[in-house]
C-alpha positions as CSV (number, residue, x, y, z in Angstrom):
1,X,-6.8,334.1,148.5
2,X,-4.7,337.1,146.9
3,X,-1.6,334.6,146.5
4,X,0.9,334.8,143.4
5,X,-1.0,332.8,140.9
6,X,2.3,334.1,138.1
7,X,4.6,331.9,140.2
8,X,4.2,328.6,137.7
9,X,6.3,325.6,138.3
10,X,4.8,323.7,136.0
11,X,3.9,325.0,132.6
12,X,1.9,323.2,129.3
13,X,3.6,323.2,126.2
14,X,0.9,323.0,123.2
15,X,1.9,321.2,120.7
16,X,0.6,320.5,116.9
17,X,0.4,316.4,117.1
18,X,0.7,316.9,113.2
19,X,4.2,317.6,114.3
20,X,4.5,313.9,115.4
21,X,3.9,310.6,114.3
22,X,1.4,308.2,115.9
23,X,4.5,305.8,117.1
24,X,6.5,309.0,118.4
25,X,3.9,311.0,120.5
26,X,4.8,312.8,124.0
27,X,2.7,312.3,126.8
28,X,-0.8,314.1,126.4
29,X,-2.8,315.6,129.3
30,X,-4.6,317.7,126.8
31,X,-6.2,317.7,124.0
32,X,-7.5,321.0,122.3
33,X,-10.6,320.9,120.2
34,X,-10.4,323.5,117.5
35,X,-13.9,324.1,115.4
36,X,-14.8,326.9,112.6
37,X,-18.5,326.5,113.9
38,X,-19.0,329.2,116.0
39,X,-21.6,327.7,118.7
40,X,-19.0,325.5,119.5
41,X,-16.1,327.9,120.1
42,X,-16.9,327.6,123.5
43,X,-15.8,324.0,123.6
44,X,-12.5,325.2,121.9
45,X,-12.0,328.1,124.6
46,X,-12.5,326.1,127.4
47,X,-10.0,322.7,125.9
48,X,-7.5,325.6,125.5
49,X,-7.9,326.8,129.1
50,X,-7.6,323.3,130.6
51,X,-3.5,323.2,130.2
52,X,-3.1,326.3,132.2
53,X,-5.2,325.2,135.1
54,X,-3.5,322.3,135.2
55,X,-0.3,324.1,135.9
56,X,-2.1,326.3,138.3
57,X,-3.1,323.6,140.3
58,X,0.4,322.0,140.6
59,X,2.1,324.6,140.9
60,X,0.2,325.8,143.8
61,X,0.3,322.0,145.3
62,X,4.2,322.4,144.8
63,X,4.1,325.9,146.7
64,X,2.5,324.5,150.0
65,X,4.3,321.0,149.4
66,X,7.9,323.0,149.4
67,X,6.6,325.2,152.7
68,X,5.4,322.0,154.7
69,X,9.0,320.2,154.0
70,X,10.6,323.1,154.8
71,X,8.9,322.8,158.3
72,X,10.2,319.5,158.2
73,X,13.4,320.3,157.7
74,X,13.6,322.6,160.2
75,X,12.5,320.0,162.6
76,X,15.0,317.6,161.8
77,X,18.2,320.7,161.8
78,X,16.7,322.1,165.4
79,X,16.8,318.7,166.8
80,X,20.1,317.5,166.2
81,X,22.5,317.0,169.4
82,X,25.1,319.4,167.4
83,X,23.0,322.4,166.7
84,X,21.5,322.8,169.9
85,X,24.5,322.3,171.9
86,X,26.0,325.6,169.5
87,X,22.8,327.6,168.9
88,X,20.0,329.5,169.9
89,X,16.9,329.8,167.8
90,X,15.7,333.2,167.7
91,X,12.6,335.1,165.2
92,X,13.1,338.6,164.8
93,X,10.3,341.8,165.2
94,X,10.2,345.3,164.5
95,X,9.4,347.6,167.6
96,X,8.7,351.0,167.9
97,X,11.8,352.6,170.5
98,X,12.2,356.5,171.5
99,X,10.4,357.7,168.1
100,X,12.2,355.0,165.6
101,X,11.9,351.4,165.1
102,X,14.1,348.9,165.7
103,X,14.6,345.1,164.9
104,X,15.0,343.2,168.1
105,X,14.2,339.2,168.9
106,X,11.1,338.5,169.6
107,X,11.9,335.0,171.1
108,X,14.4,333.0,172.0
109,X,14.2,329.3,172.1
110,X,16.6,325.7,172.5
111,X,16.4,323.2,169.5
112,X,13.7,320.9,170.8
113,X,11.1,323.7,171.1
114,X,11.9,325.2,167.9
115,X,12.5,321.5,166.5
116,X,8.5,321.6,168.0
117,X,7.3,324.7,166.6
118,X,8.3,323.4,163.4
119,X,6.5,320.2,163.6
120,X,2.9,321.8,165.0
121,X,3.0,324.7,162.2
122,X,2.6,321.5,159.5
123,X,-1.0,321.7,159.7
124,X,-1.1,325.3,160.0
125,X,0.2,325.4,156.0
126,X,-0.8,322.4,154.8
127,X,-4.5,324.2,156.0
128,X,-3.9,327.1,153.8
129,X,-2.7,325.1,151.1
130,X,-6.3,323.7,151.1
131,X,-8.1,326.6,151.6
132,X,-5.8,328.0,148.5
133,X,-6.1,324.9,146.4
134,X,-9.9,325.3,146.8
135,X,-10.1,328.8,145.4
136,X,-8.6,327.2,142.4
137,X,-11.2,325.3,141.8
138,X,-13.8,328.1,142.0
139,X,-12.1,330.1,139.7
140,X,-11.6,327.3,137.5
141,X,-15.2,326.6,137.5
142,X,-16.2,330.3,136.9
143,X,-13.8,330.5,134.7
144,X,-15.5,328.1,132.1
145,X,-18.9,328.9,133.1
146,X,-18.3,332.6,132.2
147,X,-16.2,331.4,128.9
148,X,-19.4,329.4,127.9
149,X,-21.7,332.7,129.3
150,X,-19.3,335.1,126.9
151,X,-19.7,333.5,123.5
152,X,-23.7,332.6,124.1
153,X,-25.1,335.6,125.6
154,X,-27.7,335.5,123.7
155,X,-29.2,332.8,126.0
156,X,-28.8,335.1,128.6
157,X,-30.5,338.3,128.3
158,X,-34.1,337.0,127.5
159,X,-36.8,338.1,129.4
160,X,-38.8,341.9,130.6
161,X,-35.5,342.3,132.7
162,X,-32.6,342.2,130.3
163,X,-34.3,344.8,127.6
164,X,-31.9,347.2,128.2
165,X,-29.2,344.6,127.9
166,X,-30.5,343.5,125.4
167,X,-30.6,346.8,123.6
168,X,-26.7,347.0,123.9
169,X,-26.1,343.6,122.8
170,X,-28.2,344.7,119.2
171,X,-26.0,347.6,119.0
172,X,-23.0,346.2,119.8
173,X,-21.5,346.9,116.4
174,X,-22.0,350.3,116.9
175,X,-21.0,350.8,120.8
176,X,-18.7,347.7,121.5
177,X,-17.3,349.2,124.7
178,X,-20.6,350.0,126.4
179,X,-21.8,346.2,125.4
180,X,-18.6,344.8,126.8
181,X,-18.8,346.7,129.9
182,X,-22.6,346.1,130.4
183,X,-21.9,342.3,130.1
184,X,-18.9,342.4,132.7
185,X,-21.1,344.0,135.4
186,X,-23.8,341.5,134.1
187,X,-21.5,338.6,134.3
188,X,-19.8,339.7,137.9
189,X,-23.2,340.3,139.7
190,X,-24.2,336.6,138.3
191,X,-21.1,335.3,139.6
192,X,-21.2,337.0,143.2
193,X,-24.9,335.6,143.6
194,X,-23.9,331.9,142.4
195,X,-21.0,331.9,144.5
196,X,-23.1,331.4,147.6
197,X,-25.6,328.3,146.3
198,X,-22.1,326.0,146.4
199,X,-19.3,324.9,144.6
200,X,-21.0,321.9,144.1
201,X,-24.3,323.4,142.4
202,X,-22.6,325.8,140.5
203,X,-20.6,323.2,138.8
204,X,-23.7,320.3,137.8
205,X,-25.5,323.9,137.1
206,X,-22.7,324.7,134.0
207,X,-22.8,320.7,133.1
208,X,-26.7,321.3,132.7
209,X,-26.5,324.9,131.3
210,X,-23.9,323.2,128.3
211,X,-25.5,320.0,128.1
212,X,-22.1,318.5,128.9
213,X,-22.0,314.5,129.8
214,X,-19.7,312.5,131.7
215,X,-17.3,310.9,129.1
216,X,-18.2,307.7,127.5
217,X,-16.1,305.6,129.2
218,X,-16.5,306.3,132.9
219,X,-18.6,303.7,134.5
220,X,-18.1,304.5,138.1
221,X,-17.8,308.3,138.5
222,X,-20.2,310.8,137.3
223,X,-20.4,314.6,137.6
224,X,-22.8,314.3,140.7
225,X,-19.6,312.1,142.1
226,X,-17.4,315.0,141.1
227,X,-19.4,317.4,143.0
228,X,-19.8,315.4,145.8
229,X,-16.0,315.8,146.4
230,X,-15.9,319.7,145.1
231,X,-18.7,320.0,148.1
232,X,-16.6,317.8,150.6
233,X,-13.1,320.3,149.7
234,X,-15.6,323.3,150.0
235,X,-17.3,321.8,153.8
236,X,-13.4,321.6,154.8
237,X,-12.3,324.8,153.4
238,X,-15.5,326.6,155.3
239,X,-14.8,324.1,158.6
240,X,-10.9,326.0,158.3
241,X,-11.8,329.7,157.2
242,X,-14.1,329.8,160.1
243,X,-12.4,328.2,162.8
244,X,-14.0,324.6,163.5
245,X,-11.8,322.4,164.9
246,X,-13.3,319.4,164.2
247,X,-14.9,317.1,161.5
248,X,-18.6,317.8,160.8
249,X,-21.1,314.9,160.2
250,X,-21.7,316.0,156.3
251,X,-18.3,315.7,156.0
252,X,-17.4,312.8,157.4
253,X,-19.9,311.3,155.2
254,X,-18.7,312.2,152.2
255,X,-15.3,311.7,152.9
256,X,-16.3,307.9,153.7
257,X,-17.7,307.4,149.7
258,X,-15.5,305.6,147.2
259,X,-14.9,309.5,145.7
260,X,-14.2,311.1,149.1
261,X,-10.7,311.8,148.2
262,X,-9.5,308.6,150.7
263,X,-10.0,310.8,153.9
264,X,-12.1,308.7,155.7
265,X,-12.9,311.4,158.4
266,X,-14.7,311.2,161.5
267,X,-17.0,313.3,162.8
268,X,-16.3,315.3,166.0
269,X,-12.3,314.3,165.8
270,X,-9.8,317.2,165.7
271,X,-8.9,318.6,162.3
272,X,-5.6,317.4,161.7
273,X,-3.9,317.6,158.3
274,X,-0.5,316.8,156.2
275,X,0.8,317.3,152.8
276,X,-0.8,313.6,152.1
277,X,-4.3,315.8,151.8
278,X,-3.0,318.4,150.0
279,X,-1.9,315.7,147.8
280,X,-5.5,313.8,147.6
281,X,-7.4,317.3,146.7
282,X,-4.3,317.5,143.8
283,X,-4.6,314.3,142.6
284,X,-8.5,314.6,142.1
285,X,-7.6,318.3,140.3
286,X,-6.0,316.5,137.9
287,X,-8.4,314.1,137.7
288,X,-11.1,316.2,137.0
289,X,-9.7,318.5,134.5
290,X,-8.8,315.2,132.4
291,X,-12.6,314.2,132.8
292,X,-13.7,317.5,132.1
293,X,-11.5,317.4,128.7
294,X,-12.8,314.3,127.7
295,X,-16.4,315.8,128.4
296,X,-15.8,318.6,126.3
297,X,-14.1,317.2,123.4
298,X,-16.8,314.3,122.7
299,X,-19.6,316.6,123.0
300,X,-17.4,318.9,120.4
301,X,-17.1,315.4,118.4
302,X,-20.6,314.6,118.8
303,X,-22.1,317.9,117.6
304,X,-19.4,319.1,114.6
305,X,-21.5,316.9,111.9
């Protein structure tokens, strides 16, 4: 969605921890890995990228959370014995009259039906908020897949096919711009191909590609779990974009797992949602960046010596 991705309510603040002591720290979601070896600047790129999604996701979970109380609001000031017995509630429109246009209401309605409208538009936003919230997560994932793509192209261009590409990348002393350029279109046809095997494959496809590994510590979840739930966000974002109106068997399977965000969706019911999902698909986006932090900094750890 073409939404204001600038609007930040929430924003990181890096921080040197030499600039603390061990008994004084602030709380951490973050932790940058900085290396002078230069196959694993990748792994510093993407540790210094995780901070700002993290403020992208809440910040667009805080957008849609302050619209759906808003709606609530509304409900509760419409339906008070006061207000209606003073007031109309009224939405304007623009209409074309005798060659000029003209503002004019477009309807006119008592406090309980507006106090009504208000109510039933909830799932309205708190639908978009998903379908927003989910974009995230593809450009989060492209985002790292590309960073990792950018400083190892040389994995990339092998083969009869990418001589040309190839040629440029040699030369790119010589003719940066044309390399850079030559990459981008490279880079943007490989993303609008991937885009349509899945959020799901895409993402185990980069853990693969990097040789990434759930951290250490996790004993339950596991980067298939994690794109079990990317999947089950992506089946509800399509069942929304598309008009179904209600649960689908594949996801009401998924959302039934121990990882299935809590949903516990049934198939054939009618789609009905709140900000308690929006909060769900949050709380997991902060979940995963964490795990994917920890994934990135102990394979950084693990291949520095």
């Amino acid at each position: 969605m073409s939404l204001k991705r600038d609007l930040l309510f929430s924003r990181e603040n890096i921080i040197p921890i030499q600039s603390f002591g061990f008994d004084s720290l602030p709380e951490i979601n973050n932790i940058i890995f900085s290396t002078d070896k230069e196959e694993l600047k990748w792994v510093e790129n993407c540790t210094s990228k995780i901070g700002g999604w993290r403020s992208k996701f809440r910040s667009a979970y805080i957008r849609w959370a302050i619209s759906i109380n808003g709606l609530h609001l509304g409900q509760e000031k419409y339906s008070k014995t006061e207000w209606k017995s003073q007031n109309k509630f009224h939405i304007d429109c623009y209409r074309t009259k005798e060659n000029t246009t003209v503002k004019e209401p477009l309807i006119f309605w008592d406090g309980d039906t507006a106090a009504k409208a208000h109510f039933e538009t909830v799932n309205m936003i708190a639908s978009y908020g998903i379908i927003d919230l989910y974009s995230l997560f593809e450009e989060f994932i492209f985002d790292f897949f590309r960073t990792y793509k950018s400083l190892n192209p040389r994995k990339f261009i092998t083969g009869t096919d990418n001589k040309e590409i190839r040629k440029l990348y040699n030369d790119r002393q010589r003719n940066p711009e044309e390399w850079e350029s030559a990459w981008k279109e490279k880079l943007d046809k490989w993303q609008r191909k991937k885009i349509y095997e899945g959020i799901d494959k895409t993402f185990i496809g980069f853990f693969n590609v990097t040789n990434l590994k759930k951290p250490d510590n996790y004993k339950v979840t596991t980067p298939e779990t994690w794109a079990e739930t990317l999947k089950s966000i992506s089946i509800l974002r399509n069942c929304l974009v598309h008009g179904t109106t209600t649960y689908p068997k594949d996801l009401a399977e998924i959302s039934k797992k121990p990882h299935g965000l809590g949903f516990n969706f049934t198939e054939g019911e009618k789609i009905e949602l709140n900000t308690n999902h929006l909060m769900a698909i949050e709380l997991f986006a902060d979940q995963l960046l964490n795990a994917m932090n920890l994934s990135l900094v102990e394979f950084g750890n693990k291949n520095y010596g």
